[in-house]
C-alpha positions as CSV (number, residue, x, y, z in Angstrom):
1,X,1.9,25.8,-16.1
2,X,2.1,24.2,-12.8
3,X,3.8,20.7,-12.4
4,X,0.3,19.8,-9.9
5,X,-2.0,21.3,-12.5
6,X,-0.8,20.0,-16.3
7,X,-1.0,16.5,-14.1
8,X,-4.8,17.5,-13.2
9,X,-5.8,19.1,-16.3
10,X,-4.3,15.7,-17.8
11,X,-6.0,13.6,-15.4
12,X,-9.6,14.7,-15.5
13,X,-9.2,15.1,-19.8
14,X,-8.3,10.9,-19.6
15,X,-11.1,10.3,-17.3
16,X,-13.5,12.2,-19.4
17,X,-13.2,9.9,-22.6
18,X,-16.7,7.5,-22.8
19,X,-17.7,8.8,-19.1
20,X,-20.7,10.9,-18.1
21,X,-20.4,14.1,-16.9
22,X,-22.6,12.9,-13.9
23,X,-21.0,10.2,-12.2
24,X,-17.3,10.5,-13.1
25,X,-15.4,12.1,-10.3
26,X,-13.8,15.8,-10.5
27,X,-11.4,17.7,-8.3
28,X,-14.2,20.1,-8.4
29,X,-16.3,17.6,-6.9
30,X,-14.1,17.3,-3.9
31,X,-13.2,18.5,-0.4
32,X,-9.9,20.4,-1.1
33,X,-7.7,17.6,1.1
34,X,-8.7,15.5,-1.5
35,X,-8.6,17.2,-4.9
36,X,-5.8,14.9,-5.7
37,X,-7.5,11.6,-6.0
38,X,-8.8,12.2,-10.1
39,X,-4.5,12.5,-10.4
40,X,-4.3,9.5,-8.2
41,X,-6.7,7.3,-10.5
42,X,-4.9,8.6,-13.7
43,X,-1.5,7.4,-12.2
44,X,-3.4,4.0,-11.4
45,X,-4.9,3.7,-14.3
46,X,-3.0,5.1,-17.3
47,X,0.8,5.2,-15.6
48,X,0.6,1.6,-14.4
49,X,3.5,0.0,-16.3
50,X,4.6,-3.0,-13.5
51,X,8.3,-3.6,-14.7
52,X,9.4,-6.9,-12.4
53,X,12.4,-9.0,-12.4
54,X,10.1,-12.4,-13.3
55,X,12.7,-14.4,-12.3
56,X,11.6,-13.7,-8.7
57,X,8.0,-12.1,-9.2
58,X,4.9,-12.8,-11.5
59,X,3.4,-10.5,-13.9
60,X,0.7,-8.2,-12.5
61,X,-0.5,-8.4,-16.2
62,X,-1.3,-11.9,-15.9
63,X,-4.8,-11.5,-14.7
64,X,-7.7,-13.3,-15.4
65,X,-9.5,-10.4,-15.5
66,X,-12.1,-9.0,-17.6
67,X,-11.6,-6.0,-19.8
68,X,-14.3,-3.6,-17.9
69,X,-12.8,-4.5,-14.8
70,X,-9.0,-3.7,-15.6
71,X,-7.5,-0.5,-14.6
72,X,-6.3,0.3,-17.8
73,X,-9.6,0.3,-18.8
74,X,-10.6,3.3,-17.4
75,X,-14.1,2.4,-16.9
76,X,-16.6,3.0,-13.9
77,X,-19.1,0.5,-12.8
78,X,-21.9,-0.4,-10.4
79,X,-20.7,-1.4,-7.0
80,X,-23.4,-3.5,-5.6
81,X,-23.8,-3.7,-1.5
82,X,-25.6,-5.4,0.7
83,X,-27.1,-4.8,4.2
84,X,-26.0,-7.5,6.2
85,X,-26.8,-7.7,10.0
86,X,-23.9,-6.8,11.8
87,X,-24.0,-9.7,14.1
88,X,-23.7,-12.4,10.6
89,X,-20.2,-10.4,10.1
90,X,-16.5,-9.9,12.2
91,X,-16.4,-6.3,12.6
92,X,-13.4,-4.9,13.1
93,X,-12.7,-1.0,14.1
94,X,-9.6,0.3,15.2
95,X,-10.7,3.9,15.4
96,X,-14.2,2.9,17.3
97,X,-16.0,5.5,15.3
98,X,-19.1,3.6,14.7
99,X,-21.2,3.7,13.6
100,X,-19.7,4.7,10.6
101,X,-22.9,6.1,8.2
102,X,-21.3,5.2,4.9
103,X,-20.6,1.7,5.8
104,X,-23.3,1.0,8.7
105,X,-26.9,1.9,9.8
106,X,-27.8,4.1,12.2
107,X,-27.6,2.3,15.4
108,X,-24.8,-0.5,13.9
109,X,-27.8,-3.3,13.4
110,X,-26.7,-3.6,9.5
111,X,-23.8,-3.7,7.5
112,X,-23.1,-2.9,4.3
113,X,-20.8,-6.0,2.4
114,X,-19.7,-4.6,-1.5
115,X,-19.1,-7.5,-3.9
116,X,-17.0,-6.7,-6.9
117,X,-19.2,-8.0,-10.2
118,X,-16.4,-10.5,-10.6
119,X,-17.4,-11.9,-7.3
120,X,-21.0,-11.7,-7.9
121,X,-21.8,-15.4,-8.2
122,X,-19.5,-16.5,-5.0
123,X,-22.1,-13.9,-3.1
124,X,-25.0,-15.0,-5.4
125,X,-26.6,-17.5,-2.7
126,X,-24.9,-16.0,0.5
127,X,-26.8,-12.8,-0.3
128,X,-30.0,-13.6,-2.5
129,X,-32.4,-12.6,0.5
130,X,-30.5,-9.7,1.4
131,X,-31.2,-6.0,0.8
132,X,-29.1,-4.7,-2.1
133,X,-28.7,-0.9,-3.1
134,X,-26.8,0.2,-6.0
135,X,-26.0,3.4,-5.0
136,X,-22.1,3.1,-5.4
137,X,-19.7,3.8,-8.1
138,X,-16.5,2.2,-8.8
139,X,-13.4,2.7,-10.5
140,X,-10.3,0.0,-10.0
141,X,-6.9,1.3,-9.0
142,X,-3.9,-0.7,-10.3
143,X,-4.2,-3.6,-7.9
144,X,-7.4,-4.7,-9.8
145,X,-9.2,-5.6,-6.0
146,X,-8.4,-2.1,-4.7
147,X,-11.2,0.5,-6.3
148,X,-12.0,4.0,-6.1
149,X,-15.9,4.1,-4.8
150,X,-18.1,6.9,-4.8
151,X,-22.2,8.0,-4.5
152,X,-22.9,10.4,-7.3
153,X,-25.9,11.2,-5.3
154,X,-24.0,12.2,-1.9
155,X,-21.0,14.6,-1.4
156,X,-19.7,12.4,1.3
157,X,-15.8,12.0,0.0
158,X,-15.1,9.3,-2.2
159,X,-13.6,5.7,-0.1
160,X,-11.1,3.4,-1.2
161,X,-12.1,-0.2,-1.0
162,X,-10.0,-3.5,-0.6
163,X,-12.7,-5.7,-2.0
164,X,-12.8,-9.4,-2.2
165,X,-11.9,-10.5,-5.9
166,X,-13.0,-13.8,-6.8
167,X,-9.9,-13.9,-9.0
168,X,-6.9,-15.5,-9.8
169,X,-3.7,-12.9,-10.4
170,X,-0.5,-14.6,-10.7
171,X,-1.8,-17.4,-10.4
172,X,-3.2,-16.2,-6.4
173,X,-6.8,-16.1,-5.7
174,X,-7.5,-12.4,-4.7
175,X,-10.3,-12.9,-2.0
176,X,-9.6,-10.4,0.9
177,X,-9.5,-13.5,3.6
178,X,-9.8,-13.6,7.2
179,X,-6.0,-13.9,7.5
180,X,-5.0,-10.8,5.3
181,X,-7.7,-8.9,7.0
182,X,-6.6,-9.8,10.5
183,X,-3.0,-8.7,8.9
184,X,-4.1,-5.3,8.4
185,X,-6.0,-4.6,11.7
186,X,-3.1,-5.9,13.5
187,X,-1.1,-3.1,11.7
188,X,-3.9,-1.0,12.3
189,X,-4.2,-1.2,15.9
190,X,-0.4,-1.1,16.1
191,X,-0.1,2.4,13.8
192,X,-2.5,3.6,17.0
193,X,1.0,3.1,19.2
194,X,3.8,4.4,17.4
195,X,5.2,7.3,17.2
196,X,3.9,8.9,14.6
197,X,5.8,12.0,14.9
198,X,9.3,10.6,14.7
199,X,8.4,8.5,11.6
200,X,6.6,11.3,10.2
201,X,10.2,13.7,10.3
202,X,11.7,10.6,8.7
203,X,9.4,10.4,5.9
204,X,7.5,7.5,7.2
205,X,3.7,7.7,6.4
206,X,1.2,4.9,6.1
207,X,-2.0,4.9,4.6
208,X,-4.4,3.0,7.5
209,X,-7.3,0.5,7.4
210,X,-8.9,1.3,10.1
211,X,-12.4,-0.8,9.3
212,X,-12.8,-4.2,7.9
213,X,-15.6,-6.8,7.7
214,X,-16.1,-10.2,6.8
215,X,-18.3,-12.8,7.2
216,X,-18.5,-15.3,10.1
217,X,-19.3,-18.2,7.7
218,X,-17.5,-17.8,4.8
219,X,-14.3,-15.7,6.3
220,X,-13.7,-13.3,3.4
221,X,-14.6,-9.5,3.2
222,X,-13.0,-6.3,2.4
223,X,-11.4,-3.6,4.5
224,X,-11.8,0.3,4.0
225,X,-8.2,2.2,3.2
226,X,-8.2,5.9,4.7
227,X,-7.7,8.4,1.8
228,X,-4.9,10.6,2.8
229,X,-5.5,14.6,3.5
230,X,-3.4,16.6,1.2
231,X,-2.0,20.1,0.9
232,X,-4.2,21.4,-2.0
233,X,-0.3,21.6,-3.8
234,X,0.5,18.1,-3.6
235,X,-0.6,14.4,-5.1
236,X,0.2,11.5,-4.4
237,X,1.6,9.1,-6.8
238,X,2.5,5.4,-6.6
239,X,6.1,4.5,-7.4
240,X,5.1,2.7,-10.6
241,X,4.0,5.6,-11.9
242,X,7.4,7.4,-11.8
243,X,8.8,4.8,-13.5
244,X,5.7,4.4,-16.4
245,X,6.8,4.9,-20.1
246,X,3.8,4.9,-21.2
247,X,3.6,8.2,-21.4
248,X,7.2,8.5,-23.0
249,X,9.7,10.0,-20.4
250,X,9.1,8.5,-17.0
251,X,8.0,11.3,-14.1
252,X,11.0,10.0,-12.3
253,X,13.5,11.6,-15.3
254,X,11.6,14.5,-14.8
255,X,12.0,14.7,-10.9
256,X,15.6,14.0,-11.5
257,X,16.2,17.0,-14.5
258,X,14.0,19.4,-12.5
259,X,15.8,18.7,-9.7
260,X,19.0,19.4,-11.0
261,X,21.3,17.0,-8.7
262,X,23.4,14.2,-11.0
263,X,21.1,11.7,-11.6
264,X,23.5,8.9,-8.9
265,X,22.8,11.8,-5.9
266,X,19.2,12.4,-6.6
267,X,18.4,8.6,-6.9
268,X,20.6,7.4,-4.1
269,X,19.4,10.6,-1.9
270,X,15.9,10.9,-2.4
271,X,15.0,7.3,-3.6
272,X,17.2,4.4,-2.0
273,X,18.6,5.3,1.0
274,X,15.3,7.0,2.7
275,X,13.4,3.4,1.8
276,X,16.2,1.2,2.9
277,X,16.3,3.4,6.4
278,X,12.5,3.3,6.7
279,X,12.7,-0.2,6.6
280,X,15.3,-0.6,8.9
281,X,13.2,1.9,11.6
282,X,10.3,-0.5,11.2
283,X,12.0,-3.8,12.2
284,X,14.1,-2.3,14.9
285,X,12.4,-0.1,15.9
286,X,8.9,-1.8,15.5
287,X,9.1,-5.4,14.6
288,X,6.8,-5.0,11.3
289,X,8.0,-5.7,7.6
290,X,6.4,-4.9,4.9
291,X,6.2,-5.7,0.6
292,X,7.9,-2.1,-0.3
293,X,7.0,-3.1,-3.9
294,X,6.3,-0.3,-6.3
295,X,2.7,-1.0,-5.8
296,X,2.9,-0.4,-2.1
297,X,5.0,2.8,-1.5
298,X,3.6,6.1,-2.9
299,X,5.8,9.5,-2.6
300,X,4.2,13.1,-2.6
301,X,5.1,15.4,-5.3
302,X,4.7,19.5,-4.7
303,X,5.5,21.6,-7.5
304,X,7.0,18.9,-9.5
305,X,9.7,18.4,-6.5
306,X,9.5,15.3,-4.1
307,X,9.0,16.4,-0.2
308,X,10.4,12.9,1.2
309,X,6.8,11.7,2.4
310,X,6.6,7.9,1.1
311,X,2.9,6.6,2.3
312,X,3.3,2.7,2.6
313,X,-0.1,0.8,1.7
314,X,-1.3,-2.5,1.8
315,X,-1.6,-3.2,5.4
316,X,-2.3,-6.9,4.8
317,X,1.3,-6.8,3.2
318,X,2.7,-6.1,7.0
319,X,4.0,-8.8,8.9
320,X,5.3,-8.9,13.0
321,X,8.3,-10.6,13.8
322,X,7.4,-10.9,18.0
323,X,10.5,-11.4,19.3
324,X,11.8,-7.9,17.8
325,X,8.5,-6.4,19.0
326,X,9.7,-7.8,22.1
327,X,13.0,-6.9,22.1
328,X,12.3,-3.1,20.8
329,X,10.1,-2.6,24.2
330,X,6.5,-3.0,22.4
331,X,3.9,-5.4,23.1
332,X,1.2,-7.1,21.4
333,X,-1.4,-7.5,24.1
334,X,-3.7,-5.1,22.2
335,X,-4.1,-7.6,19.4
336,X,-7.4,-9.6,20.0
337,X,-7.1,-13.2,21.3
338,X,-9.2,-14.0,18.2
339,X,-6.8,-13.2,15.6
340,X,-5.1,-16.2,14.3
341,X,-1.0,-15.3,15.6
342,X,0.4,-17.3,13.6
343,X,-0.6,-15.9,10.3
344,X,0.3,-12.6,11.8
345,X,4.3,-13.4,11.9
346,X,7.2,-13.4,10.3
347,X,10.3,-15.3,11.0
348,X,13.6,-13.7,11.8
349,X,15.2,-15.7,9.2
350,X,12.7,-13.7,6.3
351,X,13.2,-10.4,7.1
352,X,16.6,-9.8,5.4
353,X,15.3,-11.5,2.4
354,X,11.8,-10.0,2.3
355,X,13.9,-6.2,2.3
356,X,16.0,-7.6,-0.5
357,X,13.6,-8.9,-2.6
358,X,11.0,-6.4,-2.7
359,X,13.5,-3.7,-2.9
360,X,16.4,-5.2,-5.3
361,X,13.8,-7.4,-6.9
362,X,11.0,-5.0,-7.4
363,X,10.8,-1.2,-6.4
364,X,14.3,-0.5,-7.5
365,X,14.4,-3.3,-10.0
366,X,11.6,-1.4,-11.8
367,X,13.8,2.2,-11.0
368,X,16.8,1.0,-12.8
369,X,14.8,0.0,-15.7
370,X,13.0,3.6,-16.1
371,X,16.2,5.3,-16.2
372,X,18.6,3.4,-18.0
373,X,18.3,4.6,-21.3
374,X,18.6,8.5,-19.8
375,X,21.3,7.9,-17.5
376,X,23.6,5.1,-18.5
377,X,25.6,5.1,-15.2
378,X,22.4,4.1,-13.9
379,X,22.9,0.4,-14.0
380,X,21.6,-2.7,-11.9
381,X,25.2,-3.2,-10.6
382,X,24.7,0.1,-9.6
383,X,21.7,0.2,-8.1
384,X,22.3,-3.1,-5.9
385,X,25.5,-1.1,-4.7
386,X,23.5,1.2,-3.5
387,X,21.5,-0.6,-1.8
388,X,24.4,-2.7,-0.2
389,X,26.0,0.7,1.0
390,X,22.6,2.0,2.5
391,X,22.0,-1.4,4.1
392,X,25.4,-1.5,5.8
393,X,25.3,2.4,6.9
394,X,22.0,1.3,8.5
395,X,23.7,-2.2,10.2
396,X,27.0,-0.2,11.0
397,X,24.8,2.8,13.1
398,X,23.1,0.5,15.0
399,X,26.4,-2.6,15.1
400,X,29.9,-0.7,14.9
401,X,30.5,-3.7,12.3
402,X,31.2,-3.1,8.5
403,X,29.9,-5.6,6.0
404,X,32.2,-6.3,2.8
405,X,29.6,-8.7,1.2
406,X,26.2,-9.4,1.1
407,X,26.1,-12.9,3.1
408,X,28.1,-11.0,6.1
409,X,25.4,-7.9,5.8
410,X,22.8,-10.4,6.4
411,X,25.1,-12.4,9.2
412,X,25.3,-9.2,11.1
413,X,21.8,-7.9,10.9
414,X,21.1,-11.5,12.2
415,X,23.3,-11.8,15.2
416,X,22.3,-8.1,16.2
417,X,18.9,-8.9,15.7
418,X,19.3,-12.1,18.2
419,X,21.5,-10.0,20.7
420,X,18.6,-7.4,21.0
421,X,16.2,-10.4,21.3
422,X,18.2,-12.2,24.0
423,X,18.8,-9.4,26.0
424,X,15.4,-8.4,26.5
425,X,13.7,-11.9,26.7
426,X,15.9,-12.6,30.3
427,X,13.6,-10.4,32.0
428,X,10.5,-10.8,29.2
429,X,8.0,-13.0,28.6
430,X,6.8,-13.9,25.3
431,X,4.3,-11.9,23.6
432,X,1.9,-14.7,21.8
């Protein structure tokens, strides 16, 4: 049987256990570009494993959570809204569709605000005089806030909601704030000015926010994630997933055996080096960094084959570093005045270290973990090798300097960064 349809068949037989037939969600139910997402909740839901090294990251597991309201749970639930008037709330659209009808009324007057159950009594006074409907469905993806939301009484296309969580998860309260919503339009607005082709042939695909709200009194709110269009062949599947034993062998042994490449090609070709080059393209080329954690990045699988499309999610998770804006030709003058700058940023001095951790500390981490035991070569010296040798070819392209440790790799990419920054600033202004 197909790769794409023993994953289905399994995904829509999981979601069937204690569900009813009328409000769970089917491929059958959806458009075609987005049969996948019953695959995509099974992945978040059942293969969610979240292998970290803990010396450096908590445990996603430690959630104060309740049981209904876990991913692993499986469940569905009431999603209640609100209509709020629009002019109580900071809209923010970076598409300027609006009104959109899902989220807004017919001429924009109202608003609808979705507060998880576990947020219920934070909202309880905010909202006690305001119109409620409880037409929504929700399912929660692996990142506990982010859900799955649907009308069983509308075809509309399912959305995926970043909700605020009135939460602690290792030991960090997960209300979607002002600040992490201002993160993610900022990214927003500047996904609107790249060049999407050229990152696109490189593998390089994000999955937008391109509307958020939240109140003008309290500052927290939620933001609406795009669902990707795919080919009818293809899902998506987060990173985690490949490496879940839940299941017994991990997709990502699979992907490697199927492929039939030695197991050090396939993972250093397909895996390593296109991440550690994507991430490279976005600071120098860009000036954003992101959390490439195995929650963030997801990979397309056709015919039981990755096509080297990684979607990056998590907008929130993207940071600017101005000066390499700056010094890569871009601007920031599109960003409102409004938006708090500084929370926007990231210093120079991070950006090394936020690569290394969140790939050598997490993703790949996680990666080395899942294979080990089918590939003994496969080992953490290995794998930080690898990442040193793809991290050099990317410094030594853009440098003409070799790095023979890790402390010069990071002096290099350091002084080039500061070259490109000082060269550009003699005739440039700052940007914030």
């Amino acid at each position: 049987m197909n790769y794409v349809l023993r994953l289905l068949r399994a995904s829509i037989l999981s979601l069937c256990w204690g569900i009813s037939a009328a409000a769970h969600l089917t491929s059958a139910e959806l458009p075609e570009e987005f049969h996948y997402v019953p695959v995509l909740r099974f992945f978040e839901q059942v293969l969610n494993d979240k292998v970290e090294d803990t010396k450096n990251f908590f445990s996603i597991h430690d959630a104060k959570l309740d049981a209904p309201y876990r991913p692993e749970s499986q469940t569905e639930f009431p999603l209640a809204a609100f209509w709020v008037p629009s002019d109580e709330l900071v809209i923010l659209n970076t598409n300027k569709q609006i009104p959109d009808l899902r989220l807004q009324d017919s001429d924009g007057g109202k608003t609808l605000f979705f507060v998880h159950p576990e947020s219920a009594n934070f909202f309880a006074e905010r909202f006690n005089k305001s119109e409620k409907t409880n037409a929504f469905v929700a399912t929660p993806l692996a990142s506990y806030r982010s859900l799955i939301v649907w009308d069983p009484k509308n075809p509309t296309p399912p959305m995926n909601l970043k909700v605020s969580l009135n939460k602690k998860i290792g030991e960090t309260s997960r209300m979607m704030t002002r600040s992490q919503i201002e993160r993610a339009t900022a990214m927003s607005l500047i996904l609107k000015k790249v060049n999407m082709q050229f990152l696109n042939q490189r593998g390089i695909y994000f999955v937008d926010e391109p509307f958020s709200v939240f109140l003008k009194d309290l500052e927290v709110g939620y933001s609406l994630r795009e669902l990707p269009k795919m080919n009818k062949e293809s899902v998506l599947a987060p990173m985690f997933s490949l490496y879940a034993s839940r299941r017994g062998k991990p997709i990502i042994v699979d992907l490697v055996e199927k492929s039939r490449l030695p197991a050090k090609t396939f993972l250093g070709e397909k895996i390593i080096r296109p991440m550690v080059e994507h991430m490279f393209i976005l600071v120098f080329e860009e000036g954003v960094v992101g959390e490439p954690h195995e929650q963030n990045v997801m990979v397309e699988i056709r015919d039981g084959k990755l096509t080297g499309k990684f979607y990056y999610r998590d907008l929130a998770g993207f940071a600017v570093n101005p000066e390499m804006r700056l010094a890569a030709g871009k601007d920031m003058s599109f960003i409102p005045a409004t938006f708090n700058k500084k929370s926007l940023k990231v210093e120079r001095a991070k950006v090394v270290d936020n690569l290394m951790s969140y790939l050598a500390g997490s993703n790949f981490y996680a990666l080395g973990e899942a294979v080990k035991t089918y590939f003994p070569g496969i080992t953490r010296e290995w794998i930080k090798d690898q990442i040193f040798g793809a991290m050099s070819a990317q410094v030594f392209m853009r440098t003409g300097f070799s790095a023979q440790s890790e402390s010069q790799l990071k002096g290099l990419i350091t002084r080039h960064m500061n070259e490109k920054i000082k060269a550009r600033t003699q005739f440039s202004c700052s940007l914030f």
